[in-house]
C-alpha positions in Angstrom: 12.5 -4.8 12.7 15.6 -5.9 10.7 15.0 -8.6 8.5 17.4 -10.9 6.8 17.2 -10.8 2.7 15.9 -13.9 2.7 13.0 -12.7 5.0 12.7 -9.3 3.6 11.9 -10.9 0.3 9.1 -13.6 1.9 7.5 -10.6 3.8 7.1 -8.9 0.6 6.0 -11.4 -1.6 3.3 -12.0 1.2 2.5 -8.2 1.1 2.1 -8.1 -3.0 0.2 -11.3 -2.4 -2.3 -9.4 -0.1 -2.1 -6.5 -2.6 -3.3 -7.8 -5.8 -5.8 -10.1 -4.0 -7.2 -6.6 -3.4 -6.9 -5.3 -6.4 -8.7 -8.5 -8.2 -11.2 -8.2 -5.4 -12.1 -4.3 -5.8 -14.8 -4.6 -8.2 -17.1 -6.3 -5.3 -15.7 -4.7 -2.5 -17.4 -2.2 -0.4 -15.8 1.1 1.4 -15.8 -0.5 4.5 -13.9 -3.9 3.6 -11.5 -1.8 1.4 -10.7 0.0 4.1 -10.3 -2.7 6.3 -8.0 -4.5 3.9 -5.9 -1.5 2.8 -5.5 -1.0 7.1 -4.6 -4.4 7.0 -1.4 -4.3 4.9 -0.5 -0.9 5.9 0.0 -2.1 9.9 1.7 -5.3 7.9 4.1 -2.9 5.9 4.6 -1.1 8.9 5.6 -4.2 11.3 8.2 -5.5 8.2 9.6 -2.2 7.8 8.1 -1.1 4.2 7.6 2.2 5.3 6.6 3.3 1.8 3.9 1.0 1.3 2.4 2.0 4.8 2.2 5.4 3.8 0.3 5.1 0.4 -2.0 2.4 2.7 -2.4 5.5 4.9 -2.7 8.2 2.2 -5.6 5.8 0.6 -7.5 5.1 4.1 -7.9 8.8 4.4 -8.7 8.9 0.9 -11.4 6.2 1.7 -12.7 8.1 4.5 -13.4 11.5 2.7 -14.7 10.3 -0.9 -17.2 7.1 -1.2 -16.1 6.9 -5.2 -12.0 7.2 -4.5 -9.9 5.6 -7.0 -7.9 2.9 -5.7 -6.6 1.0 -8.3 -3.4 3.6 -8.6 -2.9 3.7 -4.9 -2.5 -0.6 -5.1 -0.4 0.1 -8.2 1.9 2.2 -6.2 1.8 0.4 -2.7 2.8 -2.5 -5.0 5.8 -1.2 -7.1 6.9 0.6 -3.2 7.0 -3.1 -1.9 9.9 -3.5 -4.1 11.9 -0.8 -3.3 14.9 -1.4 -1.4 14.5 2.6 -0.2 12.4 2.6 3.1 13.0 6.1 4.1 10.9 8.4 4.4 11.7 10.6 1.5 10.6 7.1 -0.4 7.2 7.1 1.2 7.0 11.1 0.2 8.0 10.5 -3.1 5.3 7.5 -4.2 2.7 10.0 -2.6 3.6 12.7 -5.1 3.5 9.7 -7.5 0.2 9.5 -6.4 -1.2 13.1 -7.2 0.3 13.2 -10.2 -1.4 9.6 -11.4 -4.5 11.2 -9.8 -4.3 14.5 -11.7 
């Protein structure tokens, strides 16, 4: 979907929005409502085109789905700072991932 700037900018202050309200939420969230809210902005990123952030949401689903005690907090860091990049290919989505490990490592 191409998106005006104007647009493009509103869809991703809406996805940060959604982002940090899960990153103030995490303390109390369970697995299963993390999960649901990380699948949640990564079929959003995907719909507006922030490919990106959709595949750090994907990267921490499966994370979610293999380790109860996963980190999330640098995977919401990352999915946020992606939202503002005006690169949406998908060397950008491969390059926050590697961001990812290293954060992680």
């Amino acid at each position: 979907m191409e998106l005006s700037a104007d647009m493009r900018r509103a869809m991703r202050d809406k996805l940060c929005d959604r982002i940090d309200r899960i990153a103030i939420a995490l303390p109390r969230m369970t697995m299963a409502s993390l999960g649901a809210e990380v699948d949640g902005v990564r079929r959003f990123a995907r719909e507006f085109g922030f490919m990106p952030v959709a595949d750090i949401a994907r990267a921490l689903e499966s994370a979610i789905g293999h380790d109860e005690h996963v980190m999330a907090l640098p995977y919401l860091d990352l999915m946020r700072e992606a939202a503002g990049c005006e690169c949406c290919g998908e060397d950008a989505g491969e390059a926050f991932l590697a961001n990812v490990s290293v954060r992680m490592g």
